[in-house]
N, C-alpha and C positions, 0 to 999 in steps of 0.2 A: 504494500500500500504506500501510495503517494506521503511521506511524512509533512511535506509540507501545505499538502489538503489538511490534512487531521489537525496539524496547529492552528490554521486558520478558522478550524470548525471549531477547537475548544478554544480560544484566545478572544474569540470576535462575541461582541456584544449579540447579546440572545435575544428574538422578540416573543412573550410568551402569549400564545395564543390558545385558539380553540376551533380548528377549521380540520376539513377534512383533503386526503390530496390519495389519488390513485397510487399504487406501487408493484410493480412485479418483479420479483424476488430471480435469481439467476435460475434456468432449469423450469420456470413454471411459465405457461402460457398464457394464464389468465391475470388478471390484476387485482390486485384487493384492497378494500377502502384502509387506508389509517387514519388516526389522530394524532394529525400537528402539535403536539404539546409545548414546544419553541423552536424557532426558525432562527439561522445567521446566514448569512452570504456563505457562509463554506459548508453547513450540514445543517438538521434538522433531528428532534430525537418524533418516535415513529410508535404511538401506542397499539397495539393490537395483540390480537386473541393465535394472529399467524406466527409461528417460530420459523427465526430465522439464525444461521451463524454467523460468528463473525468471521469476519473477511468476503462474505459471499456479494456480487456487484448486484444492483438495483435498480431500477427504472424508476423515477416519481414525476410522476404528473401533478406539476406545479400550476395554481390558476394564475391568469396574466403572462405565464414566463414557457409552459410547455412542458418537455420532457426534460430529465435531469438524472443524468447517471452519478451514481453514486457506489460505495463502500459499507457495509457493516460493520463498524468500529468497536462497538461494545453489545451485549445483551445483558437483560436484567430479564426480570418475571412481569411478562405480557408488555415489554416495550425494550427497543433498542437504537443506538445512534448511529446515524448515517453521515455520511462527508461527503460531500459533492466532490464529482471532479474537476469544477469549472465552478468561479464565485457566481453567486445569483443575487437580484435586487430585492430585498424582502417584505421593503414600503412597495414593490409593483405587485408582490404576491397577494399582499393584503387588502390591496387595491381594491375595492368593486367596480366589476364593470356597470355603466352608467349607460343603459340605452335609451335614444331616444321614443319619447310616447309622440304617439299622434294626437296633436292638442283638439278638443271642439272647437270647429268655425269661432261659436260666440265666444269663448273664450283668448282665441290666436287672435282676434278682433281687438281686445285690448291689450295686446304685447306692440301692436304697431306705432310708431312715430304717428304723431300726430302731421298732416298735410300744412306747411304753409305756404301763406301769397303774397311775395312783397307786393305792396303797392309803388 
């Protein structure tokens, strides 16, 4: 393993959250949900019911950022830590996306600049 990913993953400020993100585990085809429990630019710890080892490489599907290979650094009982192999932005992960609504007429009606006319 990369040692200077895993510095980065335990060094670097942690943001602690509560989100979920896809992950599939090396050898397995299907993905399965975890809990985000804190996130850094270099790794993320990974709550769930799947056992995993460590050292074995990882898939996560990050929201805003995509796929994101990673490391199994540590296990504990029913969660373990991951290291990115590549820093990620973790204010874009947290990010929501913001889509636009289709406004009602009468309502888009009063978002318009008012018309004027010099004289």
């Amino acid at each position: 393993m990369d040692e200077k990913v895993a510095a980065l993953s335990r060094g670097a400020d942690r943001d602690s959250l509560f989100m979920q993100a896809r992950l599939t585990l090396s050898g397995e085809t299907e993905p399965v949900t975890v809990r985000v429990r804190n996130l850094s630019a270099g790794g993320m710890l990974a709550e769930t019911p799947q056992r995993a080892a460590e050292g074995a490489s990882v898939d996560v599907e990050l929201p805003n950022v995509g796929s994101v290979r990673g490391r199994v650094v540590w296990v504990g009982e029913g969660k373990f830590g991951i290291a990115f192999e590549r820093p990620v932005n973790p204010q874009a992960v947290r990010r929501q996306l913001v889509q636009r609504v289709e406004v009602p007429p009468h309502i888009a009606v009063l978002d318009r600049k008012p018309a004027y006319r010099r004289r």
